[in-house]
LOKOL-67296 format. One line per field, with one value per residue (C-alpha): residue number from 1; residue in one letter; x, y, z. Coordinates in pm, 1 decimal, decimal comma, padded with zeros to 6 digits. Layout:
% residues N
nr = NUM_...
rest = A_...
xx = X_...
yy = Y_...
zz = Z_...
END
This chain:
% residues 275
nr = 1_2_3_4_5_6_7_8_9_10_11_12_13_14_15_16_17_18_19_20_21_22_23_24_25_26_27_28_29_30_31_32_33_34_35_36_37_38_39_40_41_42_43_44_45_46_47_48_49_50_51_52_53_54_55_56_57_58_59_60_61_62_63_64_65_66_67_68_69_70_71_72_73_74_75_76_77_78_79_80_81_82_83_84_85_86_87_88_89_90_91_92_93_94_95_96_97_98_99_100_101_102_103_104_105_106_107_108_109_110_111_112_113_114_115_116_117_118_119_120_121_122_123_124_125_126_127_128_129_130_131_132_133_134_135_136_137_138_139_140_141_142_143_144_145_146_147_148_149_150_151_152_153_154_155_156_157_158_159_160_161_162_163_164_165_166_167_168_169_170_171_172_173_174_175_176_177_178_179_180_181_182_183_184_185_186_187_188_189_190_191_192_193_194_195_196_197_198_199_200_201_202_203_204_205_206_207_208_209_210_211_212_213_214_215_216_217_218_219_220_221_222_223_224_225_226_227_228_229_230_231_232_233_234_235_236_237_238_239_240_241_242_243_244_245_246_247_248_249_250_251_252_253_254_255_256_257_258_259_260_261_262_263_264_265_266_267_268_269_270_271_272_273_274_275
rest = X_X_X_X_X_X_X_X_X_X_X_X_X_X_X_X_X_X_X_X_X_X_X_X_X_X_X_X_X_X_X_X_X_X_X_X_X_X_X_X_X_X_X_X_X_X_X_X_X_X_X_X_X_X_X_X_X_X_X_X_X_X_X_X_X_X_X_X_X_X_X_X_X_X_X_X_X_X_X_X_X_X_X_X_X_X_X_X_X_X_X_X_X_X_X_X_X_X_X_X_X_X_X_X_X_X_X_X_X_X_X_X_X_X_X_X_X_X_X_X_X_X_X_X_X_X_X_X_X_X_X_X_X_X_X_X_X_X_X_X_X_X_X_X_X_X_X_X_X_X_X_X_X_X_X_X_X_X_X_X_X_X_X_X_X_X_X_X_X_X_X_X_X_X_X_X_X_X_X_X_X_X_X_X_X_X_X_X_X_X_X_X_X_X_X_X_X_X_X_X_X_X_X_X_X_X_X_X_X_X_X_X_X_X_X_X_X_X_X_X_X_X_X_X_X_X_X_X_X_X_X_X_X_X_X_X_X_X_X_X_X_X_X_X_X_X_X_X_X_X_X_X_X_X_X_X_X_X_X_X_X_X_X_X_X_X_X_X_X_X_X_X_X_X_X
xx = 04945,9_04997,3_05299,3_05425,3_05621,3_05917,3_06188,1_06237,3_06158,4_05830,7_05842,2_05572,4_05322,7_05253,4_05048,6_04935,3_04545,5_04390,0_04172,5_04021,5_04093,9_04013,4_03945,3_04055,0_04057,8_04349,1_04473,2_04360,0_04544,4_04520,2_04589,1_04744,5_04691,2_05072,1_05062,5_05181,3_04981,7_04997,7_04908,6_04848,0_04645,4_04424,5_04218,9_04163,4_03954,2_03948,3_03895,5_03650,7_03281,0_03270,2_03453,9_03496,9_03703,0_03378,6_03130,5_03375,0_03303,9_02954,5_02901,9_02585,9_02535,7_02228,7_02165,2_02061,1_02137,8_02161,7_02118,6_02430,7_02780,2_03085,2_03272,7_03669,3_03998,6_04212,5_04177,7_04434,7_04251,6_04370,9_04298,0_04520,7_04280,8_04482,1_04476,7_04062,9_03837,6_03539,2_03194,5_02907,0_02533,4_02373,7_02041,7_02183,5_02410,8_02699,6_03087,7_03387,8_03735,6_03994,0_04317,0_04634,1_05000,8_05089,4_04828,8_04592,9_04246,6_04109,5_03697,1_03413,2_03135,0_02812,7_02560,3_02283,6_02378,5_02278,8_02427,9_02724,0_02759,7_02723,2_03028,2_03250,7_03212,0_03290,8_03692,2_03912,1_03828,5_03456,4_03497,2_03764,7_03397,5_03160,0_03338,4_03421,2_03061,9_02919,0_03200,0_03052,6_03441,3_03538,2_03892,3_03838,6_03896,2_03977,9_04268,8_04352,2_04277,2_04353,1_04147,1_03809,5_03701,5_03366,7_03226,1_02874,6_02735,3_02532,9_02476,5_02601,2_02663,8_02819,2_02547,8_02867,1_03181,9_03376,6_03292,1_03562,4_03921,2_03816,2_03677,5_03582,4_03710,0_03650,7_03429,6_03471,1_03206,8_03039,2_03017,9_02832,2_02771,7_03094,2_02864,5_03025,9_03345,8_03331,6_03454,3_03810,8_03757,8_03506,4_03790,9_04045,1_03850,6_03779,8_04173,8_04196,7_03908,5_04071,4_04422,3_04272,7_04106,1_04384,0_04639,0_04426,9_04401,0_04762,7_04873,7_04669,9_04785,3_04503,2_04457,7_04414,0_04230,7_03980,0_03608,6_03519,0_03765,8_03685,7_03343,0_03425,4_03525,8_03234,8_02955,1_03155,7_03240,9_02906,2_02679,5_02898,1_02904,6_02572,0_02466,9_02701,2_02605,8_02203,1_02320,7_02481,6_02207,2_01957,6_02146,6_02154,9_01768,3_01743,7_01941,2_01751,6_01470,3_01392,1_01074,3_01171,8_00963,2_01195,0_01519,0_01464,0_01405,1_01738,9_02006,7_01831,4_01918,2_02286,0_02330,4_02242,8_02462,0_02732,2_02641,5_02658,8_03076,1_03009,2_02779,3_02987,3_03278,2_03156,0_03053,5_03329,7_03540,4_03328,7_03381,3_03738,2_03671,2_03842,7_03514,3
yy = 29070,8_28674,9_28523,3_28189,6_27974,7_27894,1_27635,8_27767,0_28165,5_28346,9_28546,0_28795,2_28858,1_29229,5_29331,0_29061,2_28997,3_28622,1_28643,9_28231,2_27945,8_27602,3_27295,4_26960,9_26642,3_26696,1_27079,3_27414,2_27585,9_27985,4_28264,0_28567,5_28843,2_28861,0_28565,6_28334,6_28029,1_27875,9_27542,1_27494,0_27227,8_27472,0_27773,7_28028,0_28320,6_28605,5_28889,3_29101,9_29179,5_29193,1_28893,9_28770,1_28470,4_28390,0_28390,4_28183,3_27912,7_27952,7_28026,9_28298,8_28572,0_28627,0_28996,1_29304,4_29625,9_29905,6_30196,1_30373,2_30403,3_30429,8_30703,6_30650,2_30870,8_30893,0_31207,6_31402,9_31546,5_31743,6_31514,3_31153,0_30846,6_30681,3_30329,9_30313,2_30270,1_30500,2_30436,4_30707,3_30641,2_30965,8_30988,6_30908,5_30623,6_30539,9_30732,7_30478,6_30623,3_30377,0_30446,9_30432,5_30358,3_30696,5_30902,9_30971,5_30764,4_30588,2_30710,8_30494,2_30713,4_30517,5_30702,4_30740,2_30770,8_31126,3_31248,8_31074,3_31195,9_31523,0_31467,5_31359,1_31688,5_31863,6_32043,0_31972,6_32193,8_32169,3_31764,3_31830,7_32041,9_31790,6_31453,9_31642,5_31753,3_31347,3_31241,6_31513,0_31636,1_31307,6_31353,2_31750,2_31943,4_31730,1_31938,4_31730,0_31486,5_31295,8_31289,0_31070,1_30697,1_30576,4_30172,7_30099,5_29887,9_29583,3_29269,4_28993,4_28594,8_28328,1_28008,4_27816,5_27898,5_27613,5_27440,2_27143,4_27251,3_27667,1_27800,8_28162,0_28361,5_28695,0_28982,5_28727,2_28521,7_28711,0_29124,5_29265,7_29654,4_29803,1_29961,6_29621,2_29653,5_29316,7_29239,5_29147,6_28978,9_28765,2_28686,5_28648,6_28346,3_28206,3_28177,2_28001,6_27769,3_27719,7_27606,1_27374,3_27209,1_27178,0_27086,3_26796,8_26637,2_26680,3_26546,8_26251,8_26189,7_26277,5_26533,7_26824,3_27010,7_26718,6_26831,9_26668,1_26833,0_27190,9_27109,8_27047,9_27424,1_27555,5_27358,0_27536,1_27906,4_27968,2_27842,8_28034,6_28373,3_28353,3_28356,1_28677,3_28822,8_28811,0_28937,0_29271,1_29348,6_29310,3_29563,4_29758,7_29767,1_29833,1_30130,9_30230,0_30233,2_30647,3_30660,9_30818,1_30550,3_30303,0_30557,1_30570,3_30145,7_30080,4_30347,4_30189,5_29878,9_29945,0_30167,4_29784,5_29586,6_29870,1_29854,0_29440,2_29321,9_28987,3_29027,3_29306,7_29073,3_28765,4_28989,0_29155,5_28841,0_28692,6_29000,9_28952,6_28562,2_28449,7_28235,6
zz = -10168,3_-10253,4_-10038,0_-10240,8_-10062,8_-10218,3_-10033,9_-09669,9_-09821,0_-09903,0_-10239,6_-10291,6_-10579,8_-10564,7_-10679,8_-10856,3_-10883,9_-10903,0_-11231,5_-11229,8_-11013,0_-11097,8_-10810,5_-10906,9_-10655,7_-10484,6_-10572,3_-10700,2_-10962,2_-10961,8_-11238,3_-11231,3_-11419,3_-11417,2_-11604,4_-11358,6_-11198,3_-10836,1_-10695,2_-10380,2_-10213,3_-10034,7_-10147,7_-09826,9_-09920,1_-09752,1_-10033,4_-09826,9_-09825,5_-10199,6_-10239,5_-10639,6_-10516,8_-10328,0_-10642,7_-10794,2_-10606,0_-10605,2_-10261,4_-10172,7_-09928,0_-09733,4_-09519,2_-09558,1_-09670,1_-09388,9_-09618,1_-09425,3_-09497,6_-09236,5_-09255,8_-09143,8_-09101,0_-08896,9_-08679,6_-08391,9_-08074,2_-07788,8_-07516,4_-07520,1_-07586,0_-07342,8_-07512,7_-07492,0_-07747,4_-07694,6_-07916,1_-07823,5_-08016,4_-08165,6_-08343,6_-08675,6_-08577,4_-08345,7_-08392,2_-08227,8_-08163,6_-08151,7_-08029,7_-08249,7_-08178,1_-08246,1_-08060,0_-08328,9_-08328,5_-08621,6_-08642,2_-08792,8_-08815,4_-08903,1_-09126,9_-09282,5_-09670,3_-09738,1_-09448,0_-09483,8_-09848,5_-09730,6_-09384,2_-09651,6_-09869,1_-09551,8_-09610,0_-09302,8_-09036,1_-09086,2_-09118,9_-08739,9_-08567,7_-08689,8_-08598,0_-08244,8_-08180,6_-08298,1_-08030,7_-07756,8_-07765,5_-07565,4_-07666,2_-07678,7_-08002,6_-08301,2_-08453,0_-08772,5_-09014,3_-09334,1_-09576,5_-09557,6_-09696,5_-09659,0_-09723,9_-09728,9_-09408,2_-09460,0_-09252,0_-09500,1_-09439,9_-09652,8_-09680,0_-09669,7_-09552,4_-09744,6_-10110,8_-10239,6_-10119,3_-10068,0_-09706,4_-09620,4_-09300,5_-09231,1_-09407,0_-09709,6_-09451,4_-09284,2_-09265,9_-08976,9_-08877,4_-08695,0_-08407,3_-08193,7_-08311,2_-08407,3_-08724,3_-08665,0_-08358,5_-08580,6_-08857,2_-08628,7_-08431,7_-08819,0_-08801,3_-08488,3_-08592,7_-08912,4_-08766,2_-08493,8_-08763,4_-08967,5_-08744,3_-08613,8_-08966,3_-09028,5_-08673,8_-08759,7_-09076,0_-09323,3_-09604,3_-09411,9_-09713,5_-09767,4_-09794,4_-09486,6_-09276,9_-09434,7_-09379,4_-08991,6_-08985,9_-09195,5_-08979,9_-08670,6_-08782,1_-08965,4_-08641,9_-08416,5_-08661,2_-08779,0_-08422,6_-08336,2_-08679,6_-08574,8_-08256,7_-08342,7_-08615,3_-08350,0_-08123,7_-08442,0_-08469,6_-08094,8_-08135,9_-08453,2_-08253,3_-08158,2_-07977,6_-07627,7_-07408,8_-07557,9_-07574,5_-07184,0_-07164,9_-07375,4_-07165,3_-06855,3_-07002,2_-07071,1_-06757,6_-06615,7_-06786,3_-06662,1_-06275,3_-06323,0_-06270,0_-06366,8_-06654,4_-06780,0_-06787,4_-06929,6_-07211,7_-07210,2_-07275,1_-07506,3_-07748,3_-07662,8_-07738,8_-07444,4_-07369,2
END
């Protein structure tokens, strides 16, 4: 959906679809394939994974391809989730429930592609025993579902999150593995990043869409998500990793990191990016 502002209003463009966009010095014009154009002195890009506004303007990803696919729905249970996210790591990838407003939890059930081929072929009830047996029934029975969407997982990172008067935030950046949870968090501190950087110029009195000052933001949000991106496809790997001498090494590892208050929380609130 494209918000335009117009006077002290917002009128929406739904669901209109950006087919070119064009940078000149100080603006960048935009077509719809409604026909319509916009101007607007700054291009932000946040399209997704497979972003086409991104290989517009030129920009590369670098990653790797995990060869799984997340599986996702939203799923009832008998026991209440309580408001808590719970994640629990099988042998062919991790399952997260995450608590909903209205009781149900949204899954993300990471898999290898056959297998997950094969979960989404499942009907209802067989899909309800198979997502409650990868969960070890944390939330008892699942007793419903809707129906299943799957997106492939890969570990994928702009080499540069800005180019003229157009910056990348979010999966349009930089899309990691969902096994941290991650992802938002990660697009959400692009948007803080973004405003401080913007209101700074502005509040002094330069062109707050200037290369230099977009640059600011890229140098900042790529060093600090490349670094978080590297770290959660290592723990990926780690978890990959099935031989039982290292199986045993890794869940004494994280039974550690557990029994540890103060490393727990500093963690903790870095994932939460209080710090």
């Amino acid at each position: 959906m494209w918000n335009a502002l117009e006077g002290a209003g917002v009128r929406r463009i739904c669901p209109a679809r950006v087919t070119t966009f064009a940078q000149r010095d100080d603006r960048i014009t935009l077509d719809l394939d409604n026909g319509e154009m916009l101007s607007a002195a700054l291009l932000v890009i946040a399209d997704g994974a497979g972003s086409v506004l991104r290989e517009q303007a030129g920009i590369g990803v670098r990653g790797r391809d995990y060869g799984q696919r997340a599986v996702v729905a939203h799923v009832a249970t008998e026991g209440a989730h309580e408001a808590t996210a719970w994640q629990r790591f099988t042998r062919e990838g991790p399952i997260a429930l995450l608590p909903l407003s209205d009781g149900r939890s949204s899954i993300v059930w990471s898999l290898p592609e056959a297998r997950a081929r094969e979960v989404l072929a499942l009907d209802d009830a067989a899909f309800c025993d198979a997502t409650g047996f990868a969960s070890d029934f944390r939330l008892g029975r699942v007793t419903a579902t809707t129906p299943r969407a799957s997106f492939p997982l890969r570990l994928q990172i702009a080499e540069r999150f800005a180019a003229g008067r157009c910056v990348l935030i979010g999966d349009a950046a930089h899309a990691v593995h969902p096994l941290a949870g991650q992802g938002a968090n990660l697009g959400l501190r692009d948007v803080a990043e973004l405003a401080s950087v913007l209101g700074d110029a502005r509040d002094a009195g330069r062109d707050f869409a200037a290369s230099h000052v977009l640059d600011r933001y890229a140098r900042r949000r790529r060093a600090a998500g490349t670094l978080d991106a590297r770290t959660f496809d290592a723990i990926e790997r780690m978890f990959a990793w099935q031989a039982p001498a290292w199986t045993a090494v890794r869940g004494l590892g994280m039974r550690t990191i557990d029994a540890i208050g103060p490393l727990k929380r500093r963690l903790s609130s870095h994932a939460a990016g209080i710090t």
